[in-house]
Backbone bond lengths (Angstrom), bond angles and torsions (degrees), N, CA, C in turn:
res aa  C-N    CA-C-N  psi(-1)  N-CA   C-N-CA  omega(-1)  CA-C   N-CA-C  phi
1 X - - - 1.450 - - 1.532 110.21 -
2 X 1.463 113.26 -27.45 1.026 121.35 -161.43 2.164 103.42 -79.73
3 X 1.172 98.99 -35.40 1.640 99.79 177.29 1.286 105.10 -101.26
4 X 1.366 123.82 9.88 1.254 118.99 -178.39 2.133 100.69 -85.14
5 X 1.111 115.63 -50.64 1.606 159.06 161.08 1.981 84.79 -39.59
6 X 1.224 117.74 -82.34 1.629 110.22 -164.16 0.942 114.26 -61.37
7 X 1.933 135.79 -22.86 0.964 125.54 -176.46 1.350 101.83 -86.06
8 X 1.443 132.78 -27.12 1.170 138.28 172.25 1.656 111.73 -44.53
9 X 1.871 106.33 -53.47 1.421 95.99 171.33 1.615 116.20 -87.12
10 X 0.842 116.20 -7.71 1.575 123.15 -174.13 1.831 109.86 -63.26
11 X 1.437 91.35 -93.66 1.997 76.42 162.93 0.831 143.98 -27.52
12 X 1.646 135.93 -56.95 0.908 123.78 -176.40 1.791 124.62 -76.69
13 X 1.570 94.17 -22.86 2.035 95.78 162.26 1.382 115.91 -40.38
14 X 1.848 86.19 -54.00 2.118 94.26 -167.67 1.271 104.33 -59.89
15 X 1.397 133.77 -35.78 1.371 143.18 -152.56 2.034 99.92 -79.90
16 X 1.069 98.44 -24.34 1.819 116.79 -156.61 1.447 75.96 -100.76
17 X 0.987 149.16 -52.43 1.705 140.97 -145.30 1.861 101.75 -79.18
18 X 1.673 92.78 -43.06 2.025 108.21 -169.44 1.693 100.25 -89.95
19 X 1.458 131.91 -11.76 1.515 130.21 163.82 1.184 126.09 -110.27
20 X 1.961 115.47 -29.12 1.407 108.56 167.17 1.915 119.09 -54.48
21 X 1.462 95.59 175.59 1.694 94.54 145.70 1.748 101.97 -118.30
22 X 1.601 96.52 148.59 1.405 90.61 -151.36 1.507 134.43 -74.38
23 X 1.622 102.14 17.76 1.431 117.35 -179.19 1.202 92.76 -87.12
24 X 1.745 134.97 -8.00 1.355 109.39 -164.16 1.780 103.22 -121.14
25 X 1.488 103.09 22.76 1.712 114.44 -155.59 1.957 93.53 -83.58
26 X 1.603 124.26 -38.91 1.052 128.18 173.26 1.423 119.84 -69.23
27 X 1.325 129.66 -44.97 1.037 108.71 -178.74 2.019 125.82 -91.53
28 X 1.499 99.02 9.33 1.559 98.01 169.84 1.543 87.64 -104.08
29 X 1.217 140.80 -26.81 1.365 134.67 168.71 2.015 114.09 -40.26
30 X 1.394 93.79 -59.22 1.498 108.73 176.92 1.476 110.31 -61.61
31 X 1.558 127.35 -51.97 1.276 109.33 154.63 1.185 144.80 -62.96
32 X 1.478 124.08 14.15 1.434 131.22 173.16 1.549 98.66 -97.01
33 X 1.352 109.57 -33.31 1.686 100.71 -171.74 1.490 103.98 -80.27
34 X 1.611 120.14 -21.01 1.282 91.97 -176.34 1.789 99.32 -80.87
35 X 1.418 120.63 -41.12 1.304 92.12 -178.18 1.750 122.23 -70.63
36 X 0.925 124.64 -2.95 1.603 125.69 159.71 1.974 102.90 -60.89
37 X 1.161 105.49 -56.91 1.712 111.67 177.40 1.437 110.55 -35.59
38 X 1.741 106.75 -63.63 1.513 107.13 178.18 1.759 124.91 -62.23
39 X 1.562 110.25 -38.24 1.156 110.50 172.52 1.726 108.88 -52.49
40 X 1.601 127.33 -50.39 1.332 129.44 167.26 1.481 118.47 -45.05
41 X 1.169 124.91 -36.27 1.410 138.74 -170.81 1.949 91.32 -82.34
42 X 1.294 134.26 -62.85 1.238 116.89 -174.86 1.263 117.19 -66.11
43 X 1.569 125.70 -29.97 1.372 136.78 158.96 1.892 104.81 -17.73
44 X 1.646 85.32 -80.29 1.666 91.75 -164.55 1.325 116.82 -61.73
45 X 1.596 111.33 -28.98 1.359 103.51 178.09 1.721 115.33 -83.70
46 X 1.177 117.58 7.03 1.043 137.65 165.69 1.929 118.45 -78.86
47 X 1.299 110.40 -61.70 1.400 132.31 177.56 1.614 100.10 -89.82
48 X 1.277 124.80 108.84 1.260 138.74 -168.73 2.292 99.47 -92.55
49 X 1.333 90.47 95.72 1.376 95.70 -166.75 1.642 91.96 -105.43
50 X 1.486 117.99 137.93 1.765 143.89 171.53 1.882 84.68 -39.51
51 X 1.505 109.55 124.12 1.702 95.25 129.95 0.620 169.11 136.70
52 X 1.915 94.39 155.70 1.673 139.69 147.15 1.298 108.56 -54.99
53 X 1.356 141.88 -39.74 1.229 137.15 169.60 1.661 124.97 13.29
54 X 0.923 132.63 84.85 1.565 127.62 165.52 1.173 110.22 -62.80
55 X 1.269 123.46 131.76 1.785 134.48 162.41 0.871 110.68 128.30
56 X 1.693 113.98 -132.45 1.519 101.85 -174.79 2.191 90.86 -128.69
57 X 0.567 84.88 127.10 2.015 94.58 162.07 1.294 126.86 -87.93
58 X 1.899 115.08 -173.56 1.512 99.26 -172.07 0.547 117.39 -74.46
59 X 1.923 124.48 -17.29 1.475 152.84 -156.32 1.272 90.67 -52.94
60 X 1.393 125.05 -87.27 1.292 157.98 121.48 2.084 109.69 46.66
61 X 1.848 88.24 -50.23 1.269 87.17 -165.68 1.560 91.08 -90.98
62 X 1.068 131.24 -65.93 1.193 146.44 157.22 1.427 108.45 21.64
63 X 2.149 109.63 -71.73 1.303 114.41 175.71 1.341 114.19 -67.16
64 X 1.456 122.93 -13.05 1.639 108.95 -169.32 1.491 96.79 -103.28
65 X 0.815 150.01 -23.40 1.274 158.56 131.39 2.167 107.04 -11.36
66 X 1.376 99.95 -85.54 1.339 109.53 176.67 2.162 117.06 -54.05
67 X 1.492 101.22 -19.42 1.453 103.15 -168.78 1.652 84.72 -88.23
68 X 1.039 125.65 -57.99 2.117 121.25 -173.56 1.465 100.15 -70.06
69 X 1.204 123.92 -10.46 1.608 117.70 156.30 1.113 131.78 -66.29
70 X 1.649 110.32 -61.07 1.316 109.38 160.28 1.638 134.61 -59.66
71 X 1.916 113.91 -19.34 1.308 118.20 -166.81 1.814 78.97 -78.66
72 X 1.646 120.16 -47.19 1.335 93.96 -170.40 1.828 134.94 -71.47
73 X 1.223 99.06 -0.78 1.450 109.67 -169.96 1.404 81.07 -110.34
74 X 1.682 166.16 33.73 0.858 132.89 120.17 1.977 111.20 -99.24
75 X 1.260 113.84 -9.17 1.272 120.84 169.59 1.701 100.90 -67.36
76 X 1.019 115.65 -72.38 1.411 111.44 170.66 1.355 133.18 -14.65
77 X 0.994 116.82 154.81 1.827 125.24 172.44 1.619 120.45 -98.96
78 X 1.454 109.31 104.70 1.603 100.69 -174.68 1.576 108.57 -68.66
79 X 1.240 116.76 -29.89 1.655 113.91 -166.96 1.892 99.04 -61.47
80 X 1.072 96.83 -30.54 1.707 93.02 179.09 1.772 116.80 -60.40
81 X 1.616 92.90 -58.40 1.475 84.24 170.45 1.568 131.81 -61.47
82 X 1.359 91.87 -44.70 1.519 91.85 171.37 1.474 115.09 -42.58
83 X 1.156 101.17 -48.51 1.358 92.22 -174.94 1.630 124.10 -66.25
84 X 1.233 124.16 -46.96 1.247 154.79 155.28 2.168 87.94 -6.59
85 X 1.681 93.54 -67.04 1.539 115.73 -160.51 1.676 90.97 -52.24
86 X 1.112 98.96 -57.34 1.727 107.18 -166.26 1.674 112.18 -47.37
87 X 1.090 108.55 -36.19 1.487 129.98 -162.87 1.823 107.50 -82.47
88 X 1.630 110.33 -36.26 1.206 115.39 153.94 1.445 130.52 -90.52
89 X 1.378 114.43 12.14 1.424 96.19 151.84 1.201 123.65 -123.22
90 X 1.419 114.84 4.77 1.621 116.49 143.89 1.577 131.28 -96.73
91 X 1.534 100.80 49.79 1.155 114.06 169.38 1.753 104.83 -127.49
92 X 1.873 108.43 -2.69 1.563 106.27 159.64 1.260 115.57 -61.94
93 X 1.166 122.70 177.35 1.203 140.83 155.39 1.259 105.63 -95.49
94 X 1.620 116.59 128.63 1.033 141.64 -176.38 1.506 109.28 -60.37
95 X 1.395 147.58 117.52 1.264 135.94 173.86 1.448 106.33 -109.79
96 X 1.378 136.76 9.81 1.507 116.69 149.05 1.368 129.19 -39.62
97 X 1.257 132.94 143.05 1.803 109.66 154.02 1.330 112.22 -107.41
C-alpha cells in the first residue's frame, strides 16, 4: 500500500515539475495530495480494518497526505494560481451573443 500511495504521488510531482511553470508546481502538487487524502479516506472507510491494528493504516495515510498538502498549498503562491485560473478562462470562447 505503501508504494502503491508514492507512486501515486511520485509521478505526477515529476510530471508537474517537467510541464508546470514552476510558480504553479506547489499548488497543483497540494491539490493532488488532497485528492490522494480523500481517495485514502474512502479506501478505509471502504476496507473495514480492526482498531487494534499495529502500524500505520489508510487513516494514517490520509492525514499525512492532507498535512504536506496543506504545508504545500500554504508554501505556495496563490497570486500565481489565481492567475494561472484567470488566464484559462479567457482563453474560452465566449458563448454569450
Amino acid at each position: 500500500m505503501l508504494t502503491l500511495f508514492s507512486l501515486l504521488t511520485a509521478l505526477p510531482a515529476v510530471l508537474a515539475l517537467h510541464l508546470l511553470e514552476p510558480e504553479l508546481v506547489l499548488p497543483v502538487f497540494s491539490a493532488l495530495l488532497f485528492v490522494e487524502a480523500a481517495f485514502a479516506v474512502i479506501l478505509a472507510r471502504l476496507l473495514h480494518v480492526p482498531d487494534d491494528v499495529e502500524g500505520i493504516t489508510l487513516w494514517d495515510f490520509a492525514g499525512g497526505f492532507t498535512l504536506i498538502g496543506c504545508a504545500a498549498a500554504v508554501f505556495g503562491e496563490p497570486d500565481q494560481a489565481a492567475l494561472f485560473l484567470t488566464e484559462q478562462g479567457s482563453l474560452r470562447p465566449s458563448s454569450r451573443p
